[in-house]
N, C-alpha and C positions, 0 to 999 in steps of 0.2 A: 490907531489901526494895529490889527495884535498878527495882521500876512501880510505880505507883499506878494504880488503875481506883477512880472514884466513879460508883457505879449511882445517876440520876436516875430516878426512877420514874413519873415522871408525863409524861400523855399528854393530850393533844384528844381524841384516842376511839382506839381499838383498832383496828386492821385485822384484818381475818378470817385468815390466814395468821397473825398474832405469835404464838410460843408468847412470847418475854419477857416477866418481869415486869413488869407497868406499873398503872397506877388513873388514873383520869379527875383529872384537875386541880384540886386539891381546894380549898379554900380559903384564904388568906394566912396564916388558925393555922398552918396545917396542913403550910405550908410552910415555915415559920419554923422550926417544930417538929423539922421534918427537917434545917433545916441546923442546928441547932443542936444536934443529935445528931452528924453530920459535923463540925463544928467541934470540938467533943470528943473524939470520935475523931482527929480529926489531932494537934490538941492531944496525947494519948494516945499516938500512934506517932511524935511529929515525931524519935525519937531513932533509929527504926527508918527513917524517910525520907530521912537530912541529905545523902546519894548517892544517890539514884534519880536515875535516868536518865530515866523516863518518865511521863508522867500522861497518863490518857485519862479525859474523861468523856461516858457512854455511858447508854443509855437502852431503855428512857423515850423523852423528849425532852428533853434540855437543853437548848436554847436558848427551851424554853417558861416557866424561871425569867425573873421580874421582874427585871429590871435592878440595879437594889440589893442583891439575892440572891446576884447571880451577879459581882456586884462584891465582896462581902463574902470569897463561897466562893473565888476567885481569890488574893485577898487572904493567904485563909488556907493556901489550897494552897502559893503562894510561901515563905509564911516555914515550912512545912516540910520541905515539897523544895526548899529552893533551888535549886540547881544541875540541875534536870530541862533537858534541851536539848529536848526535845521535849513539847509541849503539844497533846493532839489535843481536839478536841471534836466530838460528832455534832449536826446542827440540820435541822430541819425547811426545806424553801427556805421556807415559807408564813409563818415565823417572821420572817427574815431582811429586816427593813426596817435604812434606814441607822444608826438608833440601834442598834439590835441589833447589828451588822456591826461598830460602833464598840466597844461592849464585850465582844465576843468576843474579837476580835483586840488588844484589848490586854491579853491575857495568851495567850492558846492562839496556836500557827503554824501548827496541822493543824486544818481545817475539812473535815469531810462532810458534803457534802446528800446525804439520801434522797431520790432520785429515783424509785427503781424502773422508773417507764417514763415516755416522756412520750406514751402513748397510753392517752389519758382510756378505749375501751372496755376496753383491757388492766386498766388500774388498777379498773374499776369489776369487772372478772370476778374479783379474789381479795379485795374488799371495802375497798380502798383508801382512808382518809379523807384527804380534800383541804378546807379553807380557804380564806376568804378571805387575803387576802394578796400577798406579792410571788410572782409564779412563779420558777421554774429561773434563767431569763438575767437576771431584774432582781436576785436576790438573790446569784448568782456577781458584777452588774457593782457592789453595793453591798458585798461581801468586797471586790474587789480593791480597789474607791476606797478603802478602810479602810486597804491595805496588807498584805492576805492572799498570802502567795506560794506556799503548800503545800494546794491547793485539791483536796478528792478529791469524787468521786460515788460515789452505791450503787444499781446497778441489780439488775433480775431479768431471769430467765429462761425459758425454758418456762411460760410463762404460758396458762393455759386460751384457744385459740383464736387463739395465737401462732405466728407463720410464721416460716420463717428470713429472709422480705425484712422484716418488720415487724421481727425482732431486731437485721437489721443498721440498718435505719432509727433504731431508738435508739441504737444505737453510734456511728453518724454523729452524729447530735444530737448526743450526752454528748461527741463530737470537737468541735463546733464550740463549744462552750463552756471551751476548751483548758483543762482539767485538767490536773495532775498526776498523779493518781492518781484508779483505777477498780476498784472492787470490784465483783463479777457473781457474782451466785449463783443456782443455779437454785431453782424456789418449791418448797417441799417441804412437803405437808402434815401439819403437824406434830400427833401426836397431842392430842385434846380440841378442837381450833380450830374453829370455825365452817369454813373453809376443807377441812379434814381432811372434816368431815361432809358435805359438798356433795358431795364429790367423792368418798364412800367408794364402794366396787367398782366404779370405772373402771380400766381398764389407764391405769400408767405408761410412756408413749410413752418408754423409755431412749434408744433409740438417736435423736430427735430431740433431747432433752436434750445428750446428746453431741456432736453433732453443731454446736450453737448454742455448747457451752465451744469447741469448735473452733473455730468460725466466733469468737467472744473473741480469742480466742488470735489467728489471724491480722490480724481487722481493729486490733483492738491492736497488736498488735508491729508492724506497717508503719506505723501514724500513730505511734510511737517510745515508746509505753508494751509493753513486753515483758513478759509474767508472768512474776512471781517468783514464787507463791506460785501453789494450785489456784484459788482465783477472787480472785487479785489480782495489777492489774497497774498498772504505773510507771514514770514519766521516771526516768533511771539519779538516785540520789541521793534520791529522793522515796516511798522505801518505807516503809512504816508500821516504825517502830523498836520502837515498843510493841510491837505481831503477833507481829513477828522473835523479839524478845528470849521472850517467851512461849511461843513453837512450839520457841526453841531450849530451854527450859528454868529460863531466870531466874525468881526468886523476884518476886513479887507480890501486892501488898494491896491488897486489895479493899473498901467501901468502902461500906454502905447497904444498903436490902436486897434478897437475893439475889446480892449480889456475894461471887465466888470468892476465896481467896486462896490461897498454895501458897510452903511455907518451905524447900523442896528436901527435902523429905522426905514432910508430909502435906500435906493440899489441904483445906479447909474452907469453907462454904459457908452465907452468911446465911438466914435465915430470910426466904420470899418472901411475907411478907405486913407493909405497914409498920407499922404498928399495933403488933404482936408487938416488932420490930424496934425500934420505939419504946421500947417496955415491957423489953427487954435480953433479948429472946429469946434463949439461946445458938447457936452455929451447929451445923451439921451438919458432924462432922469425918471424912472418907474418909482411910482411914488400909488399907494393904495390902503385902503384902509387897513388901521391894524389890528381886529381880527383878521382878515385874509393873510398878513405877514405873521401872525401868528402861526395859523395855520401851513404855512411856507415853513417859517422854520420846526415847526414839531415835526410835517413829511420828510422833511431831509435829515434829521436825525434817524427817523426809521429806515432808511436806505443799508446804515449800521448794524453788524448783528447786536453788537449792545444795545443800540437803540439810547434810552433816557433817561437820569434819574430827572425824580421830581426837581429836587435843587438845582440841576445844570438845566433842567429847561427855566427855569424863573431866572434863573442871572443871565441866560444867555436872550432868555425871549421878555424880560423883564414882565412877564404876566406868568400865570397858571393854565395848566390844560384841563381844568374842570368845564371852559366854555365848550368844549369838544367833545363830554361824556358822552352825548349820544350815540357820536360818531365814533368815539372808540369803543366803545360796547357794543356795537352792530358790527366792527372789524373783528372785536375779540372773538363774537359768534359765531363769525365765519368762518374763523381758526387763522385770520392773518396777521393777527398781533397776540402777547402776551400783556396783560395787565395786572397791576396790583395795587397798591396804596400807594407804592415809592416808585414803579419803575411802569415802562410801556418797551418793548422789545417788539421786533419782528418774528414770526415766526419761520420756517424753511419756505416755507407757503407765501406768505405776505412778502417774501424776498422777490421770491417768483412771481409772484404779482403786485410789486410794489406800486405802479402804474397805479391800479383799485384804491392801493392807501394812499395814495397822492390824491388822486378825485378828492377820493372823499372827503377830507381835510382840507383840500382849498378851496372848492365849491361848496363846503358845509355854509347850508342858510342863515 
């Protein structure tokens, strides 16, 4: 397995918009209980681990584990990925005091704050829970005092009653806080959510949505983060390598519960409730013809502004995408891919409507 993702499942409260798995914060059993299910699990794969390249741990909230916890799980990640060059973790800014900052950073290099906005009416319209604690600039200036140099944000987008100056207003912000890297995605109400319910039979403003990935795109790429990816953009060197390697097709284990994993051939998927997870739920295994995971993996490379060479799709999809000529020649025509003998790109279009190059590609006859 060439990543590691460990799903932390626990939260302060829920935002209205999360479809991810998460549970209120439960108690120090409770906690224990989990890592010592993760521990065994590593333990268990350390043979499948001893080259990964990457570890991401995602949430939940990680950085709402207790310091011992999360000393321990570091501990244990190390001795079996060693060699991971890349160490990402997601943390709350609210979490983010200088102890905290100190034992992050001495294991992970990639730190995200969830920002989402930093306009208190924006965050309170899709149910945003905020804390006490350090805000955005105190908990960025407590990462770097630590020694953090791969510092990303996660903002939104299209948010109920959101303008295109208030969106650039946050992009400025999340600039003055110089980042490396910025992830933007627009809010999508995701089925079952309290968020989803609020807002069920309003029209989806699309073309403002568009409009503000646009408005991304430019105010990014001139303060020197450029998108590489459909809502992610970065200082040249400072792209998420876990994302990369995942949208290219690399094998990944997954880790707790609800987390995916995928062996280059089938994908499986924990059980999202911990309890179960605890008790050794089996997972849910997605298993489908391999044209259709062909087709999986060439859409998720085009997600990418590089998109594909010829040669990383065959190692990575161990086939060729000549079965797919129809359906990339009818993209190319459309103007939402570039093609040529060696490579398939997306084009600014086909970013924008990557949705179309997904169809087509997985549903291709």
């Amino acid at each position: 397995m060439r990543n590691l993702y460990i799903h932390v499942p626990f939260c302060a409260g829920k935002c209205d918009y999360c479809a991810f798995y998460s549970e209120p914060v439960p108690d120090a059993a409770m906690i224990r209980l989990w890592l010592d299910r993760i521990l065994f699990q590593l333990e268990e794969n350390a043979s499948r681990l001893k080259n990964a390249e990457t570890v991401y741990f995602g949430g939940g909230t990680p950085s709402l584990l207790p310091d011992d916890v999360l000393k321990r799980l570091f501990a244990a990640v190390h001795e079996a990925a060693p060699v991971a060059a890349e160490v990402s973790i997601e943390a709350n800014p609210f979490t983010v005091t200088q102890e905290k900052a100190a034992v992050l950073t001495s294991f992970a290099n990639r730190v995200t704050l969830g920002i989402q906005s930093f306009e208190p009416d924006l965050l309170s319209a899709v149910g945003r829970r905020e804390h006490a604690g350090p805000g955005p600039e105190e908990a960025v200036r407590n990462l770097r005092e630590a020694g953090l140099r791969s510092l990303g944000l996660d903002l939104m987008y299209a948010l109920p009653g959101e303008t295109p100056d208030l969106w650039r207003r946050d992009l400025e912000h999340a600039l003055e806080l110089n980042p490396e890297h910025i992830s933007a995605y627009s809010v999508t109400p995701e089925p079952g959510t309290p968020f989803a319910r609020r807002v069920a039979g309003r029209q989806e403003d699309d073309a403002l949505s568009e409009a503000m990935w646009e408005q991304a795109g430019a105010v990014l790429g001139t303060a020197g983060l450029p998108r590489y990816e459909i809502s992610n953009y970065a200082r040249p060197g400072f792209e998420s390598r876990h994302n990369f390697n995942v949208w290219h097709g690399q094998t990944y284990l997954g880790l707790g519960p609800a987390a995916c994993s995928f062996d280059g051939n089938d994908r499986w998927t924990q059980v999202s409730d911990l309890r179960s997870w605890l008790d050794g739920a089996p997972p849910e295994v997605d298993r489908i013809l391999r044209r259709a995971r062909l087709g999986e993996i060439l859409m998720m490379g085009l997600r990418t502004v590089r998109g594909w060479t010829r040669r990383e799709f065959e190692v990575a999809a161990g086939g060729n995408w000549e079965a797919f000529s129809e359906q990339l020649n009818e993209l190319a025509e459309r103007g939402l891919v570039t093609l040529t003998t060696d490579t398939i790109a997306p084009t600014e279009r086909g970013l924008a409507f990557w949705n179309d190059v997904a169809e087509s590609l997985v549903f291709a006859p």
